[in-house]
PyMOL Python script that loads the backbone (N, CA, C, O; Angstrom):
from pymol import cmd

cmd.read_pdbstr("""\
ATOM      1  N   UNK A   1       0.847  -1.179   0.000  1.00  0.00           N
ATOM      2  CA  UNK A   1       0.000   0.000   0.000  1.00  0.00           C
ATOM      3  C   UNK A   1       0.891   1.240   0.000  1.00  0.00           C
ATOM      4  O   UNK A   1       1.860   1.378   0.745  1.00  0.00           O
ATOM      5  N   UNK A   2       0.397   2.296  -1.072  1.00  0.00           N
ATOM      6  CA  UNK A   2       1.194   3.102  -0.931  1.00  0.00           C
ATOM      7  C   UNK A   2       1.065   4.311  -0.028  1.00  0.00           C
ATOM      8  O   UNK A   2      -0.090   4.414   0.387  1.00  0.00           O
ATOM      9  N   UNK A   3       1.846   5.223   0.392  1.00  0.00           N
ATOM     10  CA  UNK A   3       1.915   6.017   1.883  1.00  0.00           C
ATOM     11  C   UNK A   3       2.123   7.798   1.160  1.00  0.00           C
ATOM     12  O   UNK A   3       1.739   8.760   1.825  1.00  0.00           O
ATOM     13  N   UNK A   4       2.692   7.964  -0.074  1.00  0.00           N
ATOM     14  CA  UNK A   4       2.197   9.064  -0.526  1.00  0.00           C
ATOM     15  C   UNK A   4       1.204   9.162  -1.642  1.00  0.00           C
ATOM     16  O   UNK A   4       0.513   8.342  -2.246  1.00  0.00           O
ATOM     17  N   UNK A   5       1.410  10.705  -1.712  1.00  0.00           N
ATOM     18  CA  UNK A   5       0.048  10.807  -2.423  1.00  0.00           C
ATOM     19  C   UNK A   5       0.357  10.800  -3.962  1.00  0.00           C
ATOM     20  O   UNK A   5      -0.514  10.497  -4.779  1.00  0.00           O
ATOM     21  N   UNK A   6       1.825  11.199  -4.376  1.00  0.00           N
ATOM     22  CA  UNK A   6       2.120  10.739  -5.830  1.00  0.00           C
ATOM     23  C   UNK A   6       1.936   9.235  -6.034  1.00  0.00           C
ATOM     24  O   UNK A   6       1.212   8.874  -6.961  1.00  0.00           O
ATOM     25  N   UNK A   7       2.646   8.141  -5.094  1.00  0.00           N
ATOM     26  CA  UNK A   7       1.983   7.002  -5.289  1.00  0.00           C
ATOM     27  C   UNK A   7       0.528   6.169  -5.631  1.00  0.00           C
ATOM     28  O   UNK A   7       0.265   5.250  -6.406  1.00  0.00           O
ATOM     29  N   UNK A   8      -0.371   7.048  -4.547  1.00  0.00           N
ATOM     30  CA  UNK A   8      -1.704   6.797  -4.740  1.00  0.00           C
ATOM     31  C   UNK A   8      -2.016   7.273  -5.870  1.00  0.00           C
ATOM     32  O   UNK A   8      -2.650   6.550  -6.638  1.00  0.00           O
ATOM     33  N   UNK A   9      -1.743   8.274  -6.166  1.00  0.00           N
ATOM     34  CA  UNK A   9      -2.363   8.708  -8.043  1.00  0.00           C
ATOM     35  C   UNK A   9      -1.830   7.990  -8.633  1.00  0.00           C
ATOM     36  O   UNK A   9      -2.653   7.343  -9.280  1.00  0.00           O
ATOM     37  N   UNK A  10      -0.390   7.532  -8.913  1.00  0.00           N
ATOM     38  CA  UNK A  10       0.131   6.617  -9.893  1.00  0.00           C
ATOM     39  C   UNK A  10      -0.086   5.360  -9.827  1.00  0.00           C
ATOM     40  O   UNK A  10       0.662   4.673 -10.523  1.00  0.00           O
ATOM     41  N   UNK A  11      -0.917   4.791  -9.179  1.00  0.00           N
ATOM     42  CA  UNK A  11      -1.548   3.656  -8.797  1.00  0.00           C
ATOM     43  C   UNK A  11      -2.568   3.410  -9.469  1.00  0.00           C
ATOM     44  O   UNK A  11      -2.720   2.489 -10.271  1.00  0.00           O
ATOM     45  N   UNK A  12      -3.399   4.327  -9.131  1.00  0.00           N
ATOM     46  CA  UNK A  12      -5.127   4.436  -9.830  1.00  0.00           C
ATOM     47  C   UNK A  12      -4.633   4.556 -11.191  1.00  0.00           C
ATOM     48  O   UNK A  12      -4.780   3.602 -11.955  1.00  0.00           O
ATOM     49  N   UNK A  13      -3.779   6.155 -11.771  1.00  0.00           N
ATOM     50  CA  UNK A  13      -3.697   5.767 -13.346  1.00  0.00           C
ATOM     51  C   UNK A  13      -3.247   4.311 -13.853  1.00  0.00           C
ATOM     52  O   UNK A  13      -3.736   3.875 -14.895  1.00  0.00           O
ATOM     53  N   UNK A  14      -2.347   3.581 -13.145  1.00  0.00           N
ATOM     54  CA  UNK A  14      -1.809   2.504 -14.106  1.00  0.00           C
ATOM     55  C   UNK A  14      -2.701   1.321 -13.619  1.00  0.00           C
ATOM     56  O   UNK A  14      -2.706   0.202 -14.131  1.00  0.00           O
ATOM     57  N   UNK A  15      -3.347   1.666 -12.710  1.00  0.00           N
ATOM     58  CA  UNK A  15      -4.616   0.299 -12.720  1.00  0.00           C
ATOM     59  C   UNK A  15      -5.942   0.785 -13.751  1.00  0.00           C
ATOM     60  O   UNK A  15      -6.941   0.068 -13.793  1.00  0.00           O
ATOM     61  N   UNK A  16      -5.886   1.700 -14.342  1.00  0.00           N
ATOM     62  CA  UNK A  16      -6.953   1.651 -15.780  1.00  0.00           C
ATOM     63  C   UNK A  16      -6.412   1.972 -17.057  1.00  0.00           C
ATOM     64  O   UNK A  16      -6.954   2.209 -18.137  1.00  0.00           O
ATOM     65  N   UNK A  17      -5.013   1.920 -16.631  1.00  0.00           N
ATOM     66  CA  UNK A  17      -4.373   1.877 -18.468  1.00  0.00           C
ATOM     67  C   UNK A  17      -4.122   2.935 -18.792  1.00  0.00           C
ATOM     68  O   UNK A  17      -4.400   3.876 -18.048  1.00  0.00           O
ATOM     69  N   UNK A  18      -3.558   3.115 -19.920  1.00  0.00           N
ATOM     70  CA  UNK A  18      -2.975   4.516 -20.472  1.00  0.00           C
ATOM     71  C   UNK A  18      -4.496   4.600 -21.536  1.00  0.00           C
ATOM     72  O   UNK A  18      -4.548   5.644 -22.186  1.00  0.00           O
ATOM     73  N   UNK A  19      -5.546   3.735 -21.726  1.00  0.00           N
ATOM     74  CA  UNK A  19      -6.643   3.682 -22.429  1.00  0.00           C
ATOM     75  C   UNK A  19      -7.712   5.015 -21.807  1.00  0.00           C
ATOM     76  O   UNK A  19      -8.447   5.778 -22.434  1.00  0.00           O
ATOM     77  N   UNK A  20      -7.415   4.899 -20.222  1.00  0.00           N
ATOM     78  CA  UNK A  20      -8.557   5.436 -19.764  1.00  0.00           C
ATOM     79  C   UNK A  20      -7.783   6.780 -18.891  1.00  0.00           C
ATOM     80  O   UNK A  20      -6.619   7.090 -19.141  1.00  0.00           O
ATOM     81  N   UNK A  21      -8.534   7.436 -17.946  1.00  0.00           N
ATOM     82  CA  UNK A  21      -8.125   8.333 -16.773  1.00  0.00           C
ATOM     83  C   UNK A  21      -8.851   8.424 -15.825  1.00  0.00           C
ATOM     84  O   UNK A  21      -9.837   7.686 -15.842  1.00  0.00           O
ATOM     85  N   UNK A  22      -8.717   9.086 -14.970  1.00  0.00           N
ATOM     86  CA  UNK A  22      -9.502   8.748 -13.540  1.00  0.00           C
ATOM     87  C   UNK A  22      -9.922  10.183 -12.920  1.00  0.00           C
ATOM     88  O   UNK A  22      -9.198  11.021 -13.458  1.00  0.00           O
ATOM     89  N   UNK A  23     -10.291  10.441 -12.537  1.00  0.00           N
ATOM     90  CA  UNK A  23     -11.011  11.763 -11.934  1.00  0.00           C
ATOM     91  C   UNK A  23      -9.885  12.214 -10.949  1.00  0.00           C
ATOM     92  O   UNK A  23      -8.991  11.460 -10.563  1.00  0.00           O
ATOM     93  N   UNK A  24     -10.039  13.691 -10.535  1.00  0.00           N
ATOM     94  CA  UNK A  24      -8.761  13.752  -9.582  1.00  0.00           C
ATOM     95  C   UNK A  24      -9.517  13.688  -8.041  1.00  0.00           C
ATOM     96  O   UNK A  24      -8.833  13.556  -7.026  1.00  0.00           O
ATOM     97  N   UNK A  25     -11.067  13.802  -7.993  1.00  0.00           N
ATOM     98  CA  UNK A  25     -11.403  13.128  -6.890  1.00  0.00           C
ATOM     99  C   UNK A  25     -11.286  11.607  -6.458  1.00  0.00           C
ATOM    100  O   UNK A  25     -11.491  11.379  -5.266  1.00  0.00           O
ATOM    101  N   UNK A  26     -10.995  10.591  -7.249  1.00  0.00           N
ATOM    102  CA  UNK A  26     -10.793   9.197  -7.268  1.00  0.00           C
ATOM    103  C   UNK A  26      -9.829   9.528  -6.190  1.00  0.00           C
ATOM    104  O   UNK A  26     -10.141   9.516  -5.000  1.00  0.00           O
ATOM    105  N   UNK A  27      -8.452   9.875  -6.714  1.00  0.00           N
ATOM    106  CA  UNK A  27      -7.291  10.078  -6.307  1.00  0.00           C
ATOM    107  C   UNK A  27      -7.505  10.666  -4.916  1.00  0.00           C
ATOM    108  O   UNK A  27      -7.378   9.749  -4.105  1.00  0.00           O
ATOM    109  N   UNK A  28      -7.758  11.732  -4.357  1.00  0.00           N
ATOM    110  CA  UNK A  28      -7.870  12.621  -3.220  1.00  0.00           C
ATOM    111  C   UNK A  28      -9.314  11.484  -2.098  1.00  0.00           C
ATOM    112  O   UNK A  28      -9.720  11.816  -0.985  1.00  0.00           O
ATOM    113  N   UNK A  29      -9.741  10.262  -2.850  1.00  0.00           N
ATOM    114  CA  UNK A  29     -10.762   9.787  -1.891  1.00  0.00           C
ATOM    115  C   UNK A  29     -10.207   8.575  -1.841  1.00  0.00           C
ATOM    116  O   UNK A  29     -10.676   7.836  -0.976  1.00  0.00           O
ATOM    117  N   UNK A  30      -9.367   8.156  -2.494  1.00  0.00           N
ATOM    118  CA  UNK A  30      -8.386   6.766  -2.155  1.00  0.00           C
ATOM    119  C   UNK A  30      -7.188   7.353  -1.636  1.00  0.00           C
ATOM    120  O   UNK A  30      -6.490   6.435  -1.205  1.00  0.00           O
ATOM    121  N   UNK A  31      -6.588   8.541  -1.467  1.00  0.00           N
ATOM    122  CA  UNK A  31      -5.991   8.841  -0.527  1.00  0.00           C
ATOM    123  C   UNK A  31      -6.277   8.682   0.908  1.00  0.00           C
ATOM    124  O   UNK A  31      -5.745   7.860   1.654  1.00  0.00           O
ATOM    125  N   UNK A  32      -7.371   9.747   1.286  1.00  0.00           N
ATOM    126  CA  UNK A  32      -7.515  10.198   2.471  1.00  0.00           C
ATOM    127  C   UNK A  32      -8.503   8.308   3.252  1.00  0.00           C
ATOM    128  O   UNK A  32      -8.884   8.137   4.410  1.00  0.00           O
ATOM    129  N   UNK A  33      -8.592   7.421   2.217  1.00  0.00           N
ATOM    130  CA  UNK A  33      -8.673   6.524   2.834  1.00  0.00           C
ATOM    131  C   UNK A  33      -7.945   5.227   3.159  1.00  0.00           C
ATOM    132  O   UNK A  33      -8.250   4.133   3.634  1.00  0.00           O
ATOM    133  N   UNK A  34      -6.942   5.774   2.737  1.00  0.00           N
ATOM    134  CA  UNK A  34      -5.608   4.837   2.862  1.00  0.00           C
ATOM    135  C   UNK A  34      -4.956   5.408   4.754  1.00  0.00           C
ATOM    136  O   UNK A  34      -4.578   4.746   5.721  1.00  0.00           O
ATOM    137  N   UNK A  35      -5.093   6.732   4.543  1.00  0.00           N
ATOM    138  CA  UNK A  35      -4.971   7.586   5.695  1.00  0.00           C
ATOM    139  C   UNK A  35      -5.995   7.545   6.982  1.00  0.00           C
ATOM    140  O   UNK A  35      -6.173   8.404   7.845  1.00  0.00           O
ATOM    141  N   UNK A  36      -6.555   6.362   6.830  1.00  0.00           N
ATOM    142  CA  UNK A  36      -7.595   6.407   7.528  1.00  0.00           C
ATOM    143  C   UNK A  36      -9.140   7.191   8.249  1.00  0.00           C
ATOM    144  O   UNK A  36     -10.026   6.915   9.059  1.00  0.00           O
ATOM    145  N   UNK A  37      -8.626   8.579   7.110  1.00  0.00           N
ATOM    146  CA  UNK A  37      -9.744   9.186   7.529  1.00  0.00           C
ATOM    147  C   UNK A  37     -11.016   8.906   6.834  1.00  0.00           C
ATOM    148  O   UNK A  37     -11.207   8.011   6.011  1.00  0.00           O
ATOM    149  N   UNK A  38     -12.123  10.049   7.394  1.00  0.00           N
ATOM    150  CA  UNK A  38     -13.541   9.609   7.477  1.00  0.00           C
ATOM    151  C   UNK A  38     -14.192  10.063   6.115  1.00  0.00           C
ATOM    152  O   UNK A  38     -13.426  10.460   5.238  1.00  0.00           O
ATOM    153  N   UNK A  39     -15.249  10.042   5.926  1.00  0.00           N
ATOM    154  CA  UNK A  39     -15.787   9.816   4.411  1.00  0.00           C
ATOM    155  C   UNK A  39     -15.398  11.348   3.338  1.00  0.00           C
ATOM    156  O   UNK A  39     -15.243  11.442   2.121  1.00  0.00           O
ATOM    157  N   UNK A  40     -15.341  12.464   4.529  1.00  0.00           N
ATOM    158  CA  UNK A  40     -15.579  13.866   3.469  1.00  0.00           C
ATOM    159  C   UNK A  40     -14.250  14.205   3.834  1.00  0.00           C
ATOM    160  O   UNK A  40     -13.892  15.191   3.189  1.00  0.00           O
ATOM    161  N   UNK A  41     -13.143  13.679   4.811  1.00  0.00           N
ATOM    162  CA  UNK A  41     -11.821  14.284   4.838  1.00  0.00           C
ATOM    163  C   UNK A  41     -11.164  14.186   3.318  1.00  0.00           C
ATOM    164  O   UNK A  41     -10.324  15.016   2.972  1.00  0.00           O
ATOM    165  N   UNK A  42     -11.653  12.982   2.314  1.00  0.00           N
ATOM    166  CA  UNK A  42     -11.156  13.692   0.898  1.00  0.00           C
ATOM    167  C   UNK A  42     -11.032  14.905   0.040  1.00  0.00           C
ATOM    168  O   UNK A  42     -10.342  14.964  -0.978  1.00  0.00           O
ATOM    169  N   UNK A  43     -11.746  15.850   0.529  1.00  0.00           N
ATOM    170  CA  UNK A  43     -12.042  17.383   0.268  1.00  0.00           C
ATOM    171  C   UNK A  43     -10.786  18.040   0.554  1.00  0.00           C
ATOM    172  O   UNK A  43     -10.234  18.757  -0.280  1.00  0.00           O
ATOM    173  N   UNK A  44     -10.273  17.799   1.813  1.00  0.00           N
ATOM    174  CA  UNK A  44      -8.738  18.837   2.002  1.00  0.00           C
ATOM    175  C   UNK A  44      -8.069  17.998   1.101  1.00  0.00           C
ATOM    176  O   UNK A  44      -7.090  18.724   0.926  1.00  0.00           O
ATOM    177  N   UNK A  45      -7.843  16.968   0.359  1.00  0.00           N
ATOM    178  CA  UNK A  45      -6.600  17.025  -0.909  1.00  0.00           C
ATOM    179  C   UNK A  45      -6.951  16.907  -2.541  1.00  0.00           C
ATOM    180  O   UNK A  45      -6.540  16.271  -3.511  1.00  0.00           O
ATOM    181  N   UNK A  46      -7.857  17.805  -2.275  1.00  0.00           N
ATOM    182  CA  UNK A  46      -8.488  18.034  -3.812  1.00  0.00           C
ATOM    183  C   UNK A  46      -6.834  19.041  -4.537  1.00  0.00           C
ATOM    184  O   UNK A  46      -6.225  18.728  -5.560  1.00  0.00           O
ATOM    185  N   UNK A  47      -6.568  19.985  -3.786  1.00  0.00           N
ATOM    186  CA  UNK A  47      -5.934  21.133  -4.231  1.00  0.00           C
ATOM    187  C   UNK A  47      -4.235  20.126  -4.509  1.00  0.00           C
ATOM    188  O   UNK A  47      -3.560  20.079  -5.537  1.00  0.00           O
ATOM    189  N   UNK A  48      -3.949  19.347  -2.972  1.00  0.00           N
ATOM    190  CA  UNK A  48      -2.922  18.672  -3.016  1.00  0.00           C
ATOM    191  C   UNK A  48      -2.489  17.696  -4.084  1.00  0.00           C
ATOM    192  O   UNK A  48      -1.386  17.258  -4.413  1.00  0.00           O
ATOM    193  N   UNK A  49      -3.655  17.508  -4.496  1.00  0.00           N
ATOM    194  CA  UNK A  49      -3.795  16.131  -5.341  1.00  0.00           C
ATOM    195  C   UNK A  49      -3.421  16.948  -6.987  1.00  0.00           C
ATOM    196  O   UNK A  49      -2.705  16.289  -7.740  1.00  0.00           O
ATOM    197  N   UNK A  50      -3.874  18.232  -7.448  1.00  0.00           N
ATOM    198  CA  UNK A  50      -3.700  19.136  -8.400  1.00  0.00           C
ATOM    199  C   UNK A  50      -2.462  19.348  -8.181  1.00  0.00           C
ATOM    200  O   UNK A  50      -1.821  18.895  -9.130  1.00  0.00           O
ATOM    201  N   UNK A  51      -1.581  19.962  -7.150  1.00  0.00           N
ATOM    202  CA  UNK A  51      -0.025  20.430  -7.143  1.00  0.00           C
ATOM    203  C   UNK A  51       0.372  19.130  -7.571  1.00  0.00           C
ATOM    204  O   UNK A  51       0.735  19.017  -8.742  1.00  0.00           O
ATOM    205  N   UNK A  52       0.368  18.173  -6.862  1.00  0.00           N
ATOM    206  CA  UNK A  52       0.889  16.841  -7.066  1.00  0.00           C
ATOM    207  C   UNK A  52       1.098  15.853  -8.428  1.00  0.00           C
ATOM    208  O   UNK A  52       2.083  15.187  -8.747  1.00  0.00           O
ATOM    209  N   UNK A  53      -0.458  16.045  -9.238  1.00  0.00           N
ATOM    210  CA  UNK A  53       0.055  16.090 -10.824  1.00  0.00           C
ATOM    211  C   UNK A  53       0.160  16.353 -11.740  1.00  0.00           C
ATOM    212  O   UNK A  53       0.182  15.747 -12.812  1.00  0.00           O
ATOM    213  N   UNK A  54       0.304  18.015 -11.244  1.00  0.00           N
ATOM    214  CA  UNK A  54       1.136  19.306 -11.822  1.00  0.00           C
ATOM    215  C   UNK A  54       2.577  18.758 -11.766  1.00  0.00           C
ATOM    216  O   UNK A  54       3.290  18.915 -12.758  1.00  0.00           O
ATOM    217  N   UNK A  55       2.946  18.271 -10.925  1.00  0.00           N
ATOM    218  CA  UNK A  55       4.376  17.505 -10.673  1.00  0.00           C
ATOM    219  C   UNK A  55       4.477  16.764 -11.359  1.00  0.00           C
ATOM    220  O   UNK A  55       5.131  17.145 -12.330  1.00  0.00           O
ATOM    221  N   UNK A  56       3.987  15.261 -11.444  1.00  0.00           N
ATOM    222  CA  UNK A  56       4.393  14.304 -11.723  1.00  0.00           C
ATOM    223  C   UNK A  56       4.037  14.870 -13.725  1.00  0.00           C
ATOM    224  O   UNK A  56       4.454  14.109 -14.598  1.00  0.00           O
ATOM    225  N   UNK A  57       3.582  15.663 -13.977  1.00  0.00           N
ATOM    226  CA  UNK A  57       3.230  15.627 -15.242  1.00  0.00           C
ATOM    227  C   UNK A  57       4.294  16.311 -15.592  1.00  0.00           C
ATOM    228  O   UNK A  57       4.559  15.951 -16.738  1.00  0.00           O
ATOM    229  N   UNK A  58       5.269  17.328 -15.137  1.00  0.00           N
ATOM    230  CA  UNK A  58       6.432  17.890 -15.512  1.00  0.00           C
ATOM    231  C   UNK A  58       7.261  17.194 -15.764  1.00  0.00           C
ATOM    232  O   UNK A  58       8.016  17.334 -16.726  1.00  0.00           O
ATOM    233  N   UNK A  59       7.304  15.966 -14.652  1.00  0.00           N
ATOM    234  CA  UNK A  59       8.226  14.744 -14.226  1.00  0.00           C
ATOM    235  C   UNK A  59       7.899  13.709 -16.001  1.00  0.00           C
ATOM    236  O   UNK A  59       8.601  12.746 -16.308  1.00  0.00           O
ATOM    237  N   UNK A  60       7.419  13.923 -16.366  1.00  0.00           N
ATOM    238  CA  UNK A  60       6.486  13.116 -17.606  1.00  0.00           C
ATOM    239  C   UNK A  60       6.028  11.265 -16.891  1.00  0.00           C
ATOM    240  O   UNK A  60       6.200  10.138 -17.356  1.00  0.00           O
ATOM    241  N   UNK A  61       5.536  11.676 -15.865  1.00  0.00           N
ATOM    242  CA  UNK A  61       5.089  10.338 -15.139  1.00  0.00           C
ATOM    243  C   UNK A  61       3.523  10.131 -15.022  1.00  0.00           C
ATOM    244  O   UNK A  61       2.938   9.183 -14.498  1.00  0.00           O
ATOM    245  N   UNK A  62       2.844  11.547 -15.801  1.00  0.00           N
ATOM    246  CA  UNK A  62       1.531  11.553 -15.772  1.00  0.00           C
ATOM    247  C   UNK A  62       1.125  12.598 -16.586  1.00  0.00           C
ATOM    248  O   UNK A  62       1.788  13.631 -16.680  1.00  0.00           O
ATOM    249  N   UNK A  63      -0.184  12.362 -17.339  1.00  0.00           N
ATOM    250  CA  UNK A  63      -0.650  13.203 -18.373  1.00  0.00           C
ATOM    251  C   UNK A  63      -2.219  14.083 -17.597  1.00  0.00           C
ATOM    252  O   UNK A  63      -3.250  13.558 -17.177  1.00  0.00           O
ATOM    253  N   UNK A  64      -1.935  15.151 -17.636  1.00  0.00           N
ATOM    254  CA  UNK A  64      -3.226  15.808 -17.601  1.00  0.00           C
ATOM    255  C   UNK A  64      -4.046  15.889 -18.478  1.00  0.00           C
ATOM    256  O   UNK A  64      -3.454  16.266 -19.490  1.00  0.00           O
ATOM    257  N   UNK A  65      -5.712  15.665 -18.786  1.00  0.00           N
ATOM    258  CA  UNK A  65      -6.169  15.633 -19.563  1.00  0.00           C
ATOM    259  C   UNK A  65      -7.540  16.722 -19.352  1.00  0.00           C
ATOM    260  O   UNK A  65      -8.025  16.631 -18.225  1.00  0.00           O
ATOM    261  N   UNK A  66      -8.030  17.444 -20.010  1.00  0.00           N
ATOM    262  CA  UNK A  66      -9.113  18.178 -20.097  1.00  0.00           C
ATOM    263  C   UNK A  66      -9.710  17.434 -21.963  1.00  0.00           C
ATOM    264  O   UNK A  66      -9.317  17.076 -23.073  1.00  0.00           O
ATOM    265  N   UNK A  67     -10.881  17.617 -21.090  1.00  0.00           N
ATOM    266  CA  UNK A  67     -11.878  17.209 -22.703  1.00  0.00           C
ATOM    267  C   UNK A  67     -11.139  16.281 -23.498  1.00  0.00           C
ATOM    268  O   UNK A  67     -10.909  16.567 -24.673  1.00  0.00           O
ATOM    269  N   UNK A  68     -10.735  15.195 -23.001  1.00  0.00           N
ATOM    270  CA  UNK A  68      -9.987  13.996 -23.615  1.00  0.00           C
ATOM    271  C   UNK A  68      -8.474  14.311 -24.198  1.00  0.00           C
ATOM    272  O   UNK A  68      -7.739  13.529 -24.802  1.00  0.00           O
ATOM    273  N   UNK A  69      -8.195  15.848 -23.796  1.00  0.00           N
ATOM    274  CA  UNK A  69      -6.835  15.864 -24.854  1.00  0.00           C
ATOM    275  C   UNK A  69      -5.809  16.418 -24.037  1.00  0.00           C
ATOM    276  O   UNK A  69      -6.170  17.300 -23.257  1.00  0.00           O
ATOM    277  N   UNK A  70      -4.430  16.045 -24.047  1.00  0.00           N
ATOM    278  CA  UNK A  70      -3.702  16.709 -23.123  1.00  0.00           C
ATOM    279  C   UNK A  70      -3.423  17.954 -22.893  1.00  0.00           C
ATOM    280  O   UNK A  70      -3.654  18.610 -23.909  1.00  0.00           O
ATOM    281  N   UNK A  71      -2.966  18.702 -21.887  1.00  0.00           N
ATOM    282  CA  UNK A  71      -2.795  20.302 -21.973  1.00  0.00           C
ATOM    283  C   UNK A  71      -1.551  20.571 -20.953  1.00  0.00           C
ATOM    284  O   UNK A  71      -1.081  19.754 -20.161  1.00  0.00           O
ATOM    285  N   UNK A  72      -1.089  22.051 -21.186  1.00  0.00           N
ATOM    286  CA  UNK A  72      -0.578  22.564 -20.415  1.00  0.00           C
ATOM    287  C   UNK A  72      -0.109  22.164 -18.692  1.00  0.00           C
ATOM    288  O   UNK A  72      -0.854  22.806 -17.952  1.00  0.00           O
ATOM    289  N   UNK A  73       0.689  21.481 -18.044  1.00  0.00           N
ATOM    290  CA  UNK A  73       0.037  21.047 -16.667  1.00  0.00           C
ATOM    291  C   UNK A  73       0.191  22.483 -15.736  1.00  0.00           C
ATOM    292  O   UNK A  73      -0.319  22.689 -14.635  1.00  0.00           O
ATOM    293  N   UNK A  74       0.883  23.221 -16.376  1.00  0.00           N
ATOM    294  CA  UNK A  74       1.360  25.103 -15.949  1.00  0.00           C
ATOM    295  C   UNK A  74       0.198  25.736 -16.165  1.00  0.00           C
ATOM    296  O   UNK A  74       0.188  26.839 -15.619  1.00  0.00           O
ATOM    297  N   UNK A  75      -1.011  25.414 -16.880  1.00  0.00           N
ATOM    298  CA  UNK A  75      -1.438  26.232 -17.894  1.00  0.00           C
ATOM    299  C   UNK A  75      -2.748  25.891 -18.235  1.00  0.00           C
ATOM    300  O   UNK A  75      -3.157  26.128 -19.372  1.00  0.00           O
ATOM    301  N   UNK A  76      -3.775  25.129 -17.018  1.00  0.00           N
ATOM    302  CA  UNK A  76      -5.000  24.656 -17.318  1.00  0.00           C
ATOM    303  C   UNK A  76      -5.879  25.202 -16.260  1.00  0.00           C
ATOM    304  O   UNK A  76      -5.463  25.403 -15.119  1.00  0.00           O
ATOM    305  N   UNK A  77      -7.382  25.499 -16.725  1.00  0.00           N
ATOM    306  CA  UNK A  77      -8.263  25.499 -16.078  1.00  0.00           C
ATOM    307  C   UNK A  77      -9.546  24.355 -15.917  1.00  0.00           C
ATOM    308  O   UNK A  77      -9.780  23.417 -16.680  1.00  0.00           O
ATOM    309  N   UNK A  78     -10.183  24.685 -14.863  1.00  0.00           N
ATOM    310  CA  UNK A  78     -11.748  23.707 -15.295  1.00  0.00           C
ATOM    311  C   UNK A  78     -11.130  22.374 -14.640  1.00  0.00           C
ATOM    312  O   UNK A  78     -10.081  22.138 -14.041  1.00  0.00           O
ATOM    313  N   UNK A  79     -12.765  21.249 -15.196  1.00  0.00           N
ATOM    314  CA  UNK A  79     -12.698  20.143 -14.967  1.00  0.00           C
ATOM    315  C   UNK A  79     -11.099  19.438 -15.564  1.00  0.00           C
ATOM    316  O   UNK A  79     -10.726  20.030 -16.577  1.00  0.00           O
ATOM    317  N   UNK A  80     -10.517  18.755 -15.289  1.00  0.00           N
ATOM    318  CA  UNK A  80      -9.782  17.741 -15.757  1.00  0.00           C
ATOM    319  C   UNK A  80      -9.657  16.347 -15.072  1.00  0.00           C
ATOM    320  O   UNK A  80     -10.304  16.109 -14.052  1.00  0.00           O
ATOM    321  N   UNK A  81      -8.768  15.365 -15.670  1.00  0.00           N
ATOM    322  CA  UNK A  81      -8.452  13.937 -15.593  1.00  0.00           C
ATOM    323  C   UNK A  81      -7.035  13.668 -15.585  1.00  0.00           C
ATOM    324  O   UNK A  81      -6.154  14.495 -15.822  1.00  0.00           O
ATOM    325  N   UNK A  82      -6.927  12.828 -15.384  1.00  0.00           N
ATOM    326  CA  UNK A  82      -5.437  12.416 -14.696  1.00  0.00           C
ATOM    327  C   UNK A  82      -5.060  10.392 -15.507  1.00  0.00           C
ATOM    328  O   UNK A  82      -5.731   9.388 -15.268  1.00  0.00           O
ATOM    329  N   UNK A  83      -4.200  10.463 -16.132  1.00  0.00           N
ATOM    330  CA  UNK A  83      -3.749   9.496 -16.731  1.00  0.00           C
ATOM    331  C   UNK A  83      -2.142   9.292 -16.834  1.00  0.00           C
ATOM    332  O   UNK A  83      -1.391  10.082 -16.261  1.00  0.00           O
ATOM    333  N   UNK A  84      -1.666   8.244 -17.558  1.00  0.00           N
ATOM    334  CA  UNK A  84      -0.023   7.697 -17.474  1.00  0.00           C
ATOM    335  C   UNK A  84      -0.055   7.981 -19.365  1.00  0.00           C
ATOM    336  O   UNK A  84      -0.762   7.836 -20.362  1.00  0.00           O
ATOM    337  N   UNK A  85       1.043   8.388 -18.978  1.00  0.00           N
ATOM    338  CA  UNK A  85       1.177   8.539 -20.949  1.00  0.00           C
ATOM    339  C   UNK A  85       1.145   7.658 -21.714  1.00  0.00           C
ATOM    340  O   UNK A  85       1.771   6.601 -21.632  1.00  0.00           O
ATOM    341  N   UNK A  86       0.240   8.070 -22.742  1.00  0.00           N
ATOM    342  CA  UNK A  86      -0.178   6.987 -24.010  1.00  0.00           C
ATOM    343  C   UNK A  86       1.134   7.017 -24.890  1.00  0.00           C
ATOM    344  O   UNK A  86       1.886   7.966 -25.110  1.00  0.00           O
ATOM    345  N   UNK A  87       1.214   5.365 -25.449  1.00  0.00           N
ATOM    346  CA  UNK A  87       2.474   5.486 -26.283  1.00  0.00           C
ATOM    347  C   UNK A  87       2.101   5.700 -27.479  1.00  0.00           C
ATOM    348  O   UNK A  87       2.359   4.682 -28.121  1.00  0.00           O
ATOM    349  N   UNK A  88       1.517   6.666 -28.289  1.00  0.00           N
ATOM    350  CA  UNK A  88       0.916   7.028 -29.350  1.00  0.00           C
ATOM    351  C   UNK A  88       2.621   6.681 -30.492  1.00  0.00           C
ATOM    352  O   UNK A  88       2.602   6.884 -31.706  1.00  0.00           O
TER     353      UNK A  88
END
""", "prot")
cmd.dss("prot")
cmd.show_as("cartoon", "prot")
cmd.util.cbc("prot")
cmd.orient("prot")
């Protein structure tokens, strides 16, 4: 089990493939329950969970996605998704 929170995201992306992506609440509610907290403590790492793969996407260890297509990870607004890079 993993104990940070780049782990926990890179977990969820590579358990649905570089096919699919995962919400960045997935991530911030399989966190905070690995951490043992209670059902709505996922809310404080909504923001953490955004710095985090703002990171790993610089790192090229994760793709940000808005409206199915990759973007900016410096340089996005709105809804987005969180995935492992497609080997196009």
């Amino acid at each position: 089990m993993s104990d940070t929170l780049s782990e926990t995201i890179l977990e969820l992306c590579h358990a649905v493939g570089p096919a699919k992506s995962i919400c960045p609440t997935d991530a911030a509610k399989a966190f905070a329950e690995k951490r043992g907290e209670d059902e709505l403590g996922w809310r404080n790492h909504l923001s953490l969970v955004r710095r985090q793969a703002v990171a790993l996407a610089l790192e090229g260890r994760l793709v940000i996605y808005r409206k199915g297509k990759p973007v900016d990870p410096e340089d996005f607004r709105g809804v987005y998704r969180l995935g492992v890079p497609r080997a196009d």
